[in-house]
C-alpha positions in Angstrom: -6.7 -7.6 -1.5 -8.2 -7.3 -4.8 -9.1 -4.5 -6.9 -12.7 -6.0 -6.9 -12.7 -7.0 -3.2 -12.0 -3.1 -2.0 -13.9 -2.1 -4.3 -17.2 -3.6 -2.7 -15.6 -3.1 0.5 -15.5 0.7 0.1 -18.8 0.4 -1.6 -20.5 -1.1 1.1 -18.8 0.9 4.0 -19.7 4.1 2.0 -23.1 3.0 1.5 -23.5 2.3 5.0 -22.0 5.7 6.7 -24.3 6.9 4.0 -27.6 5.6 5.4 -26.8 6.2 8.8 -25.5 9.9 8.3 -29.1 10.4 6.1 -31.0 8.5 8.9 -30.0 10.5 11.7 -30.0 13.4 9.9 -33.6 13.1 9.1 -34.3 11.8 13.0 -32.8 15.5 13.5 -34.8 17.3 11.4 -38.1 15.9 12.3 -37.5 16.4 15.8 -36.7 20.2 15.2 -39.8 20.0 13.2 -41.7 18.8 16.0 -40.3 20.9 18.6 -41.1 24.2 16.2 -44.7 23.2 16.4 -45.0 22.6 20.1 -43.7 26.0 20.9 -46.8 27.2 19.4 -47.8 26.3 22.8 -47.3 30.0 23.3 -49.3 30.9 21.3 -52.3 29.2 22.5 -55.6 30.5 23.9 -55.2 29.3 27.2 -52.9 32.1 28.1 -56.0 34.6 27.1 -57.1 37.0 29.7 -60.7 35.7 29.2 -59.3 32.1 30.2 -57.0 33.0 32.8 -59.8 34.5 34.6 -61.9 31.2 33.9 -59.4 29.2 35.8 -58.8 31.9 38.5 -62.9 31.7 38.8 -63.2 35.5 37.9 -65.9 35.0 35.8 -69.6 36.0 36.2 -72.6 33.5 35.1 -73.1 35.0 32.5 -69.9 35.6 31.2 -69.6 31.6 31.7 -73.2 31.4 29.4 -71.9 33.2 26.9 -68.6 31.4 26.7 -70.6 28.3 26.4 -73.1 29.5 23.9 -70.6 31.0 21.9 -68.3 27.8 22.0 -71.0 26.0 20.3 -70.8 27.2 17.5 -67.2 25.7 17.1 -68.0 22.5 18.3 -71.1 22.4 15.8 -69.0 22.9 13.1 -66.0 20.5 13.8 -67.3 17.6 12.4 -67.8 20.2 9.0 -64.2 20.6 9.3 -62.8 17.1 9.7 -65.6 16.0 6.8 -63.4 18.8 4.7 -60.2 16.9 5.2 -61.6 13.7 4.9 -62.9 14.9 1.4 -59.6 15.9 0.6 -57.5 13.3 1.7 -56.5 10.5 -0.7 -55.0 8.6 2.0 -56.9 5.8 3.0 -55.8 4.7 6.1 -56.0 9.1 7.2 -59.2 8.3 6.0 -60.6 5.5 8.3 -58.6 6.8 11.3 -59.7 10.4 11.0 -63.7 9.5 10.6 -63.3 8.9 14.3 -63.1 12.6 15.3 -66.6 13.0 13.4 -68.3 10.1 15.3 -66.6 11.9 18.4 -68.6 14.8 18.1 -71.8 13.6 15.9 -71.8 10.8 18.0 -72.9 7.2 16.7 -76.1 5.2 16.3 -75.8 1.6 17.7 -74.9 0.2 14.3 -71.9 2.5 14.4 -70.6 1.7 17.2 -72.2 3.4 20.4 -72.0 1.2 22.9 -68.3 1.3 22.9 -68.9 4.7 24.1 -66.7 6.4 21.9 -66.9 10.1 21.9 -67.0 13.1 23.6 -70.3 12.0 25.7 -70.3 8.9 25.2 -72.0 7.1 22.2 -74.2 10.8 21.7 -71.0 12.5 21.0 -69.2 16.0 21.9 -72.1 17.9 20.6 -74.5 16.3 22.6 -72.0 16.6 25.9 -71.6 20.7 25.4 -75.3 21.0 25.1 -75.8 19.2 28.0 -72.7 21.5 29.6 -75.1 24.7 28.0 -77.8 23.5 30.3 -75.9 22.7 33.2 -74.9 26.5 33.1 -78.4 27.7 32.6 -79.2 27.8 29.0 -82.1 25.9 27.1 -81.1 24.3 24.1 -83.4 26.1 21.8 -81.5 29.6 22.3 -77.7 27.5 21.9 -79.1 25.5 19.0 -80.4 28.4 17.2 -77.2 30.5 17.5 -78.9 33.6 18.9 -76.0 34.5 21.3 -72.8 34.1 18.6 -71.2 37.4 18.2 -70.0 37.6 15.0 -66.1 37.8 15.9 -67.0 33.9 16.5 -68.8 33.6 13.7 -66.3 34.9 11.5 -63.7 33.3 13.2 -64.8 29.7 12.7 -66.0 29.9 9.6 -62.4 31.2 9.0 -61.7 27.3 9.7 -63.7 25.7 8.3 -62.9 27.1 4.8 -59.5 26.7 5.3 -60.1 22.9 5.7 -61.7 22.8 3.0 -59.5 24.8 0.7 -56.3 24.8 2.0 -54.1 21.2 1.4 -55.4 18.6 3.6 -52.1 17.9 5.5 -52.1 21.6 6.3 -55.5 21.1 7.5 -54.1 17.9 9.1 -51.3 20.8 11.1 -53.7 23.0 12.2 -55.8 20.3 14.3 -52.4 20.2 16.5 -53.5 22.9 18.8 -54.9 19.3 20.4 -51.0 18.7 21.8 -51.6 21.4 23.8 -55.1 20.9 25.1 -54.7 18.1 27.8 -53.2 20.4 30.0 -55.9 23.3 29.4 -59.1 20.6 29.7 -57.3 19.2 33.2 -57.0 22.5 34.3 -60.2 24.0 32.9 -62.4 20.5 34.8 -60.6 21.7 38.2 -61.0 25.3 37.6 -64.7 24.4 36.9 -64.9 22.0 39.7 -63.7 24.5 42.2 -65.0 28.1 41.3 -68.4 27.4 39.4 -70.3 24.7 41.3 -73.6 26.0 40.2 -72.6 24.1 37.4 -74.3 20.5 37.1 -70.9 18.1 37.5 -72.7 16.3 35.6 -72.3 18.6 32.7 -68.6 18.4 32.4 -68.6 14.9 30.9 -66.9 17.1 27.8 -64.4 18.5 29.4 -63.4 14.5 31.0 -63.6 12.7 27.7 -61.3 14.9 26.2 -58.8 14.3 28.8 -58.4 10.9 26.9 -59.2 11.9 22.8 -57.2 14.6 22.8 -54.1 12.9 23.2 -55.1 10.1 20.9 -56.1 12.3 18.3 -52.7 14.5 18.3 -50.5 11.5 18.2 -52.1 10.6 14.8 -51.9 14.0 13.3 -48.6 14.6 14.1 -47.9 11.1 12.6 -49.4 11.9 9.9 -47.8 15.6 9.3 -44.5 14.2 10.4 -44.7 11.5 7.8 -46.2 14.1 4.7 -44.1 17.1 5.7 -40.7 16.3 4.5 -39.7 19.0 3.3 -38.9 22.8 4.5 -41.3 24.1 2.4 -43.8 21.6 3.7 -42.9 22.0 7.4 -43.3 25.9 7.0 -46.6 25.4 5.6 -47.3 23.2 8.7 -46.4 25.2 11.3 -48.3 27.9 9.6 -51.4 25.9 9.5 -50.7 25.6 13.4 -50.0 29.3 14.3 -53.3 30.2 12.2 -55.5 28.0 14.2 -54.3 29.0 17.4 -55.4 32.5 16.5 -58.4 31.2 15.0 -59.0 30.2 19.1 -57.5 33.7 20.3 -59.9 35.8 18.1 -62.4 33.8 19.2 -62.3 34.6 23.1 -61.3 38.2 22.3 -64.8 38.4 20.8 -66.3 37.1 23.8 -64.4 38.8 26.3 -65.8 42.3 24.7 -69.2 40.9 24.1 -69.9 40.2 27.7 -67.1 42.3 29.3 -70.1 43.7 31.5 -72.5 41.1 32.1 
């Protein structure tokens, strides 16, 4: 054989044990990466007291009210969120994909799209759906609307979030919507737990709680696409998973403000 000939030989065999040793061991690392953020699992808000005793049907009507009222004021302020990312995204195609999860909770006029009956309730949207949960529980409009029942640990809490989408690097941002890998278990459990234990409630006010059954999944595929895909390196993926951790005590502070608001009521 030639000098030439092994050369190329042991070129191309080299370049080839090459790409496949740097293709699986990126397969590796993403898959760590992706198992590291899933066990934030743990640290999610649906092992709370104040939740566990929603699903065990401890809770009083008006601890129930005030959970709702109070959870308002998050889902009011989602679509401020996502705007954030979209604003500082400079991907394109994150772009069009993510507007979605503001017409999910906005909701969407007929030019936009409502009679597909995307969104949380439908073509009104997941703003719409909890109000109509609020007064299914017993609550006007007026008094969630106008915020009168948000203690400020919730207040502080979600505003908390909001300005770290908006000032925090979008693919972080992106991260710390990935509590939603976790929350098709919580929403399946939650519709049973309010099925079963708290049928003074309307069914027909848990049309929130069914849609997401569906959007959440959706919508964590594609983040974790995305911060997969923009996360590549440890830096990165640290910053990821501590965009992750701070949103799932963003959640945590949030019911340990309502738990001590209405401890007694």
């Amino acid at each position: 054989m030639s000098t030439v000939t092994m050369s190329t030989t042991m070129s191309t065999t080299m370049s080839t044990t090459m790409s496949t040793t740097m293709s699986t061991v990126t397969i590796t690392e993403t898959e760590s990466f992706v198992a590291v953020l899933r066990a934030q699992s743990r640290r999610y808000h649906d092992q709370h007291p104040f939740h566990r005793k929603m699903n065990q049907g401890k809770l009083s009507p008006g601890q129930i009210r005030g959970w709702v009222a109070n959870r308002f004021y998050y889902q009011e302020n989602i679509p401020r969120k996502d705007a954030a990312i979209i604003a500082n995204c400079p991907d394109r195609d994150v772009r069009r994909r993510w507007v979605q999860r503001i017409l999910d909770h906005d909701g969407a006029d007929a030019g936009a799209g409502a009679a597909s009956g995307e969104g949380a309730g439908g073509g009104e949207g997941g703003i719409e759906a909890w109000l109509r949960l609020a007064e299914a529980a017993g609550l006007t409009r007026e008094e969630v609307w106008d915020e009168r029942h948000v203690v400020p640990g919730v207040r502080f809490a979600v505003d908390a979030y909001v300005n770290f989408a908006r000032t925090r690097p979008w693919v972080e941002a992106v991260a710390s919507s990935l509590t939603e890998l976790f929350a098709p278990d919580l929403m399946a459990e939650r519709l049973a737990a309010f099925e079963r234990y708290y049928s003074w409630i309307d069914p027909a006010g848990l049309a929130y709680f069914r849609a997401r059954l569906s959007q959440a999944p959706r919508d964590s595929l594609h983040a974790l696409h995305v911060v997969t895909g923009q996360c590549r390196t440890p830096d990165k993926q640290t910053a990821a998973v501590a965009a992750l951790a701070f949103k799932c005590d963003v959640l945590w502070s949030m019911l340990d403000a309502i738990d001590q608001a209405y401890a007694d009521r």
